[in-house]
C-alpha positions, 0 to 999 in steps of 0.5 A: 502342361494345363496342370502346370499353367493351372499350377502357375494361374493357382501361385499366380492367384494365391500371391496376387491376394497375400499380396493384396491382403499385404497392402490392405494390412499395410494400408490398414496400419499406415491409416491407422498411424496417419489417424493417430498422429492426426489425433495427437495434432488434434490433441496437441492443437487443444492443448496449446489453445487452452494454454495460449487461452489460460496465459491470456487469462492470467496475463489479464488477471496479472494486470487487473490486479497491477491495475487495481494496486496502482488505484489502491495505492493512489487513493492511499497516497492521496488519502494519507497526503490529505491526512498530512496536510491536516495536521500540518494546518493544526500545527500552523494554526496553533503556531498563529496563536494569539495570547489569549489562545495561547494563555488558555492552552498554558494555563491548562498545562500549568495547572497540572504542575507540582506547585511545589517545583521550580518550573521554567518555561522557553518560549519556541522562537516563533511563538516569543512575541506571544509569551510577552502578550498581556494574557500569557503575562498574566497566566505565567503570573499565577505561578509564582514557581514558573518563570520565563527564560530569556532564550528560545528554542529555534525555529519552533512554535510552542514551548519547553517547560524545563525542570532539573535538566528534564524538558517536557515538549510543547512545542506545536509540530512536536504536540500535533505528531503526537497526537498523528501517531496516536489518532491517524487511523482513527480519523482516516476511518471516520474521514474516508468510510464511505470512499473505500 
């Protein structure tokens, strides 16, 4: 009977420690997955921040740069509309010319004609009374291969000058759109060089 009680306290003893060594080694495991999966938190945490952390950053950059656009634009806007209304003064300066301004602008275009052809000259509506000036008179006087047409271009300063069907313009806000195209860049270059 001792042998059997020793045999049953030995079986007793022997399970009581797989046992124990069971549920240390579950134990171990259970850890060992409770502190991966707290890594994989951890892990997953850091990079959902430096994602939160880089979409904030370019949610900002974003908006700078619309910012910084919208400045840009406003200032080209502004710029451009200053361009604008200079030229729209030299085109209403020249259309308030008077006849000796006048004269020595059309005594510069008409030295330059074949004096061998027949030219006529239509005065823009606005600029008529000016083309029957004392000055302009005399400048179209010289030429006596220019005359002066009784119509008018309408609602223009300035003047055609016509020959075998060809008009050649001169009227003031034709001239002044050409010389925008030409000197805009030039002169937003040298008028806004220290404001960029």
């Amino acid at each position: 009977m001792k042998d059997l009680q020793a045999l049953s306290t030995q079986i007793l003893a022997k399970t009581k420690t797989e046992g124990q060594n069971r549920l240390d080694e579950y134990e171990k495991v259970a850890n060992d997955k409770i502190e991966e999966q707290r890594q994989k938190l951890v892990e997953s945490q850091k990079n959902r921040e430096e994602q939160i952390e880089r979409q904030m950053t370019n949610d900002y950059e974003r908006e700078a740069q619309t910012l910084a656009n919208q400045k840009r634009n406003a200032v080209l806007s502004t710029k451009q509309s200053l361009l604008n209304n200079v030229f729209n003064q030299a085109a209403n300066k020249m259309a308030n010319w008077d006849g000796e301004r006048l004269s020595i602008f059309l005594a510069s275009v008409l030295k330059d004609l074949d004096k061998t052809i027949d030219w006529m000259i239509v005065p823009g509506e606005r600029s008529k009374d000016v083309f029957k000036s004392d000055e302009v008179t005399a400048v179209i006087d010289q030429y006596t291969n220019v005359t002066l047409a009784n119509e008018t271009v309408k609602q223009k300063a300035g003047f055609l000058l016509q020959h075998g069907g060809i008009d050649y313009n001169f009227c003031f806000d034709v001239l002044v759109q050409e010389l925008k195209k030409e000197f805009s860049p030039q002169l937003a270059a040298l008028a806004f060089k220290t404001n960029e």
